[in-house]
C-alpha positions in Angstrom: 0.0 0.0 0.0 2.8 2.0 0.8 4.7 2.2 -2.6 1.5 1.8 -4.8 1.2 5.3 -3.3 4.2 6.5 -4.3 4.0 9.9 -6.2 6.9 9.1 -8.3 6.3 5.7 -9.1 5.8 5.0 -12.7 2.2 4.0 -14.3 3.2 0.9 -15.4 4.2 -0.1 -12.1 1.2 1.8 -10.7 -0.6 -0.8 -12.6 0.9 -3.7 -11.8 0.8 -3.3 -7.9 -2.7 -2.1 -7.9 -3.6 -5.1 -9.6 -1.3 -7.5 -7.3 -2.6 -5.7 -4.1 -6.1 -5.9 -5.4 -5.6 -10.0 -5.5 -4.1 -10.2 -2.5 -6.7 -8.7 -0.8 -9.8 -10.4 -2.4 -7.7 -13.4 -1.3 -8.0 -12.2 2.2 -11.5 -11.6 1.8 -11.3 -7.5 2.1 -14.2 -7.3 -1.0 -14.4 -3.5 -0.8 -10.7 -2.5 -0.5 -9.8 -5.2 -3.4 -12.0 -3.4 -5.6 -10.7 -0.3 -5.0 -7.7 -1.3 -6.3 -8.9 -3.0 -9.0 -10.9 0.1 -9.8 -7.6 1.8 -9.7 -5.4 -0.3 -12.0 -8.3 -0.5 -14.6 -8.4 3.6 -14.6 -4.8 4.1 -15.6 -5.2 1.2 -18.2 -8.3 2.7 -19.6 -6.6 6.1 -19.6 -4.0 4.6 -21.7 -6.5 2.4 -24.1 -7.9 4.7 -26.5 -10.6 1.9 -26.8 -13.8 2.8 -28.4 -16.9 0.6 -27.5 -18.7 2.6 -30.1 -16.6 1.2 -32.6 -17.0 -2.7 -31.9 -20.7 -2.0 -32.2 -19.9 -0.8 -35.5 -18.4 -3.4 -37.0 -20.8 -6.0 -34.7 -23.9 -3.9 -36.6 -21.7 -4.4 -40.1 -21.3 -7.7 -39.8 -25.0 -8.4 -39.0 -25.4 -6.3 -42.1 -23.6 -8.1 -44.7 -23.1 -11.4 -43.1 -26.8 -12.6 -44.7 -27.9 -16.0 -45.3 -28.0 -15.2 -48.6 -24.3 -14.7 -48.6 -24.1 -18.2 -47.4 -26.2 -20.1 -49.6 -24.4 -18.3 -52.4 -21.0 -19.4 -51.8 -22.2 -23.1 -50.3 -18.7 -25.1 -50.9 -16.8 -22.7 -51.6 -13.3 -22.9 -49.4 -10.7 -25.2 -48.4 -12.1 -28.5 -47.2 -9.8 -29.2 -45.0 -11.4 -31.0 -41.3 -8.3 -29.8 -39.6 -8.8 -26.5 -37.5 -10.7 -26.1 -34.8 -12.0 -22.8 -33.4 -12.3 -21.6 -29.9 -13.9 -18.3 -30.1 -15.5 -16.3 -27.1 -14.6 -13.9 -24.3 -11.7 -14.0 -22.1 -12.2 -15.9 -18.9 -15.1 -17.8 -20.4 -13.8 -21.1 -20.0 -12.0 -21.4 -23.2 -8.9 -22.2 -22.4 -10.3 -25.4 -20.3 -12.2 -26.7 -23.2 -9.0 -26.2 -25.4 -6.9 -28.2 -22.7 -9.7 -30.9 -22.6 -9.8 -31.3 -26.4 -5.7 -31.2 -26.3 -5.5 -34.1 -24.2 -7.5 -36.3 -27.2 -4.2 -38.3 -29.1 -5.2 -36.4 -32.0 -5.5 -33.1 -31.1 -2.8 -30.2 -31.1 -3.2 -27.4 -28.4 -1.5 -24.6 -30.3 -1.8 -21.3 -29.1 -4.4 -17.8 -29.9 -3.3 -17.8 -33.4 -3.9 -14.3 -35.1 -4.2 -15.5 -38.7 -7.9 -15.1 -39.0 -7.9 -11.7 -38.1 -4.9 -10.5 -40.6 -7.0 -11.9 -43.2 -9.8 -9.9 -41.9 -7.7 -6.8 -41.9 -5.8 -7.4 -45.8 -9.6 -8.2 -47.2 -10.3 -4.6 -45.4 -7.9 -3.1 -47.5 -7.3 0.0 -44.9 -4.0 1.4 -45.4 -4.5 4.0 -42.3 -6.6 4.5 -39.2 -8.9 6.7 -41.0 -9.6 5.0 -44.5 -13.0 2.7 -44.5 -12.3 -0.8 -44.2 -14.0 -2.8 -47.0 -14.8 -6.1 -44.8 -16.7 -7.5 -44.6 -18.7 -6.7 -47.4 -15.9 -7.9 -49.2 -17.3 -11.2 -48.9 -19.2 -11.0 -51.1 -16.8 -10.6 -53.5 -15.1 -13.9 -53.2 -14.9 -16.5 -55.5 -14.4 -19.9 -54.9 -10.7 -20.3 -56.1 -10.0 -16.8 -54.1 -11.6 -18.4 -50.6 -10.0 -21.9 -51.3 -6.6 -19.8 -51.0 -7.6 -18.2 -47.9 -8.4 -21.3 -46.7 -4.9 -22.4 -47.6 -3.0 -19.6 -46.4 -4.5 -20.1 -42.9 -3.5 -23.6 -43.1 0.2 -22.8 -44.1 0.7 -19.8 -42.0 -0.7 -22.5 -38.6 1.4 -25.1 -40.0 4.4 -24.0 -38.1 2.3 -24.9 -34.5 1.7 -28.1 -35.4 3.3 -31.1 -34.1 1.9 -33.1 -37.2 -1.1 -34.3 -35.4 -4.6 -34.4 -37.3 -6.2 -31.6 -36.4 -5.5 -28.4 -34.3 -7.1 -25.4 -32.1 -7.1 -21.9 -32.4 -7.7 -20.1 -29.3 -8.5 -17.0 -30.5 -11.2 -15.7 -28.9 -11.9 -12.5 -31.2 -12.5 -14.5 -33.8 -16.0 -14.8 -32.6 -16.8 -11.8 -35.1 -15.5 -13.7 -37.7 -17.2 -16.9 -38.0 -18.5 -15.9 -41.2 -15.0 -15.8 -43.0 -13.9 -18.8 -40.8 -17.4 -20.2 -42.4 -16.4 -19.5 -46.4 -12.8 -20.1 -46.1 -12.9 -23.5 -44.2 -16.0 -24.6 -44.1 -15.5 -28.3 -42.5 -13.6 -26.1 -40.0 -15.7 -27.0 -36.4 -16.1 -23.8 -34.6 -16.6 -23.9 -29.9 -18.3 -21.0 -28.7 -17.9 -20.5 -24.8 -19.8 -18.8 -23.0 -19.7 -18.1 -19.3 -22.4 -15.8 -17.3 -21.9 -12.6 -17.9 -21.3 -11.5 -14.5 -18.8 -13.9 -14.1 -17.3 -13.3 -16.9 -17.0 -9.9 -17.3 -15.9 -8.9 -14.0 -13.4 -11.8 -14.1 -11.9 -10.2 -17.2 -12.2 -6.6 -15.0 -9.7 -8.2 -12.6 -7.2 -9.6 -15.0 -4.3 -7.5 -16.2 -3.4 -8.6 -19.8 -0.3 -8.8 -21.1 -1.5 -7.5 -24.5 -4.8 -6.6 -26.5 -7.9 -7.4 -24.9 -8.4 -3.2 -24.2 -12.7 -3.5 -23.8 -11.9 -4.8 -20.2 -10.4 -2.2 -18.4 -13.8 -0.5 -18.0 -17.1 -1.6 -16.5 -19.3 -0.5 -19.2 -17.2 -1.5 -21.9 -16.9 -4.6 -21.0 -20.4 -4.8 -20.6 -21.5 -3.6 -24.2 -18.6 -6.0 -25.3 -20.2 -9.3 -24.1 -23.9 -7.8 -25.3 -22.5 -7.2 -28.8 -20.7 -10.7 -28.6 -23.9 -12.1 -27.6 -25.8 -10.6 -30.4 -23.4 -11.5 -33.3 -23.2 -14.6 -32.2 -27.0 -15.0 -32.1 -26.8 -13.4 -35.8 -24.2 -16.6 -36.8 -26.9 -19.4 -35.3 -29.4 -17.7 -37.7 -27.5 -17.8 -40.4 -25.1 -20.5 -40.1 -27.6 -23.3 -38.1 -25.6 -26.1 -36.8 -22.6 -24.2 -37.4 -21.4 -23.4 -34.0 -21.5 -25.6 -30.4 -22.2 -23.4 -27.7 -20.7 -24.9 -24.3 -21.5 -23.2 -21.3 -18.6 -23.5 -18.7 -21.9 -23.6 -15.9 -22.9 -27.2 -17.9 -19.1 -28.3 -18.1 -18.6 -27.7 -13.5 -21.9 -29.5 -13.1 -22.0 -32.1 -15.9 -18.6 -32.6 -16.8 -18.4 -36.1 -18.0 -21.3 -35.6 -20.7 -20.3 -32.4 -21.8 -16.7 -33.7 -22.6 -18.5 -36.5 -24.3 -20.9 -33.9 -26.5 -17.8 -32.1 -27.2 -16.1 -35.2 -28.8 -18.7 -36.0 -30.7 -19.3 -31.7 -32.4 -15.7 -32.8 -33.3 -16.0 -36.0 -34.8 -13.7 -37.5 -32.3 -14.0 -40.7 -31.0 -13.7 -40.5 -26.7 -10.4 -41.0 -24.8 -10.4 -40.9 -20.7 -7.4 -38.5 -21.1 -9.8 -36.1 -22.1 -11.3 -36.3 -18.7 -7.7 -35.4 -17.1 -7.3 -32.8 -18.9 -5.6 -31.3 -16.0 -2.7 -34.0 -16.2 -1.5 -32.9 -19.4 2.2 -31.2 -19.0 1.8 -29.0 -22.7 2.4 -25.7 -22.5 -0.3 -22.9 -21.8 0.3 -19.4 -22.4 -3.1 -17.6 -21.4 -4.3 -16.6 -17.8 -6.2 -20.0 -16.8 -3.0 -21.7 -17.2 -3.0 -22.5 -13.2 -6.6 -23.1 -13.3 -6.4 -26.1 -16.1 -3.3 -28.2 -13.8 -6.5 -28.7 -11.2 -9.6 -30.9 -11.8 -12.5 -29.4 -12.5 -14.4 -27.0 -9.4 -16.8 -24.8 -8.9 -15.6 -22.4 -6.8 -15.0 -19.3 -9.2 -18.9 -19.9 -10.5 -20.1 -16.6 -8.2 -16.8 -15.1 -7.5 -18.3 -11.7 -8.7 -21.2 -12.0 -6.0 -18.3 -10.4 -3.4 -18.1 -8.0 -5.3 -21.8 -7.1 -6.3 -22.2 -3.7 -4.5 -19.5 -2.4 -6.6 -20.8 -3.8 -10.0 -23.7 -1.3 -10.7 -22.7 -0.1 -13.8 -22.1 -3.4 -15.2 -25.3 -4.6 -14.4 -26.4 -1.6 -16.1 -24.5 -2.2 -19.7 -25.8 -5.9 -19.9 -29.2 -5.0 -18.9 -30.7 -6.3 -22.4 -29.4 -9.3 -21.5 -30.5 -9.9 -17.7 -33.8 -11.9 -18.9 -31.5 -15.0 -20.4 -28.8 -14.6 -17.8 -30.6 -14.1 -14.5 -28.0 -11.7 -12.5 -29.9 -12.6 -8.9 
């Protein structure tokens, strides 16, 4: 508390001690003074973010936009075929990482890493040579010819091909590419594609408490945060519309209570046949490089299901920016 306070300490370090002190409290059970430091090290960050929720609704609204059925139907086996990838896609503390270490201990599965090849294709299609210029994805889609997203496909493939082991098929962890299941959906389209989803509450005020080591600037604010997981929500709803069948939704609440047959259901989205290893997950010694990596070495518990609850009295504005979504996630 002492050198937190310190007026010439720098803001990086600022950060990083508000955010230590901030766990070390909640770990002592001191709710209020936890979040105060929380509060504090997510102020700087935000100061320093130049993150603009009004622009992820943007491009959420765009893609709802031009992402059409139609689109779909149009371009039906178009793409690579390749069965290889697998996509993770989500929020950050949604559980993600578990199903990617469950689905990594299967013989034929390689873990890999958040691979950012989906959204550099993204960005080349958008064509934006600076900050200001109007990016032409992903109306762009509709552009595409078959040969043109066959080498997409391909390029993905080749550019992942140096994280693989030379096992079957692989994951990609990405969460933001939840925006782009659509591209995913015309490039690859035997690709399988994991959406996890966590409560909101939980998840958005677990994200709140995490310092990232990169990216990831929506979570350094209550309300952005908030308008984050309701625009995820809602382009995500826009895919299962347009893309039925596409996209498995596991919810990490079914996976704590249910574990065995959610593993199993999981498997089976993936055409893979079921190994016990996949049920001790948490015995695997591969290498994880996200914030659940402690988390994923223990067997599956419950305890971080209403970890926000300490904090509830403090979470007002949150409740607030995922209000449209209180009746299908109760927050009582």
């Amino acid at each position: 508390r002492k050198v937190v306070d310190q007026p010439d300490l720098g803001s990086a370090d600022r950060v990083h001690l508000c955010f230590a002190l901030a766990k070390g409290l909640e770990d002592n059970n001191e709710f209020d003074q936890a979040y105060d430091y929380y509060a504090r090290g997510n102020k700087i960050k935000k100061q320093q973010s130049g993150y603009s929720a009004d622009d992820t609704s943007a491009r959420i609204e765009s893609m709802k936009k031009h992402c059409t059925a139609v689109l779909f139907q149009d371009k039906q086996g178009f793409g690579n075929m390749s069965p290889d990838p697998i996509f993770i896609v989500g929020l950050p503390r949604s559980g993600s990482t578990l199903l990617e270490q469950i689905l990594a201990s299967h013989s034929l599965v390689e873990g890999t890493m958040e691979l950012p090849y989906v959204g550099q294709l993204a960005r080349q299609l958008g064509g934006k040579k600076k900050k200001t210029d109007k990016s032409k994805y992903p109306q762009v889609l509709w552009d595409l010819s078959k040969e043109q997203c066959i080498k997409l496909g391909q390029r993905f493939l080749d550019a992942a091909q140096v994280q693989r082991s030379g096992k079957p098929f692989f994951i990609d962890k990405m969460p933001n590419n939840y925006a782009h299941v659509g591209l995913i959906s015309l490039i690859l389209p035997r690709a399988k594609i994991i959406d996890a989803r966590r409560h909101p509450m939980a998840t958005c005020f677990s994200a709140f408490k995490q310092l990232f080591a990169a990216g990831q600037q929506f979570t350094y604010s209550l309300d952005d945060i908030g308008r984050y997981y309701t625009d995820y929500v809602a382009v995500m709803d826009h895919w299962n519309e347009v893309l039925p069948g596409k996209v498995m939704q596991v919810r990490y609440e079914a996976v704590v209570s249910n574990f065995e047959e959610q593993v199993r259901d999981l498997l089976e989205f993936c055409e893979l046949d079921f190994e016990p290893a996949c049920l001790e997950f948490y015995k695997s010694d591969r290498a994880v490089r996200t914030a659940s990596s402690e988390q994923v070495r223990q067997p599956i518990y419950s305890d971080a299901l209403e970890q926000w609850k300490n904090f509830e009295s403090h979470l007002g504005p949150l409740k607030k920016s995922l209000s449209a979504l209180q009746h299908r996630y109760p927050f009582d």
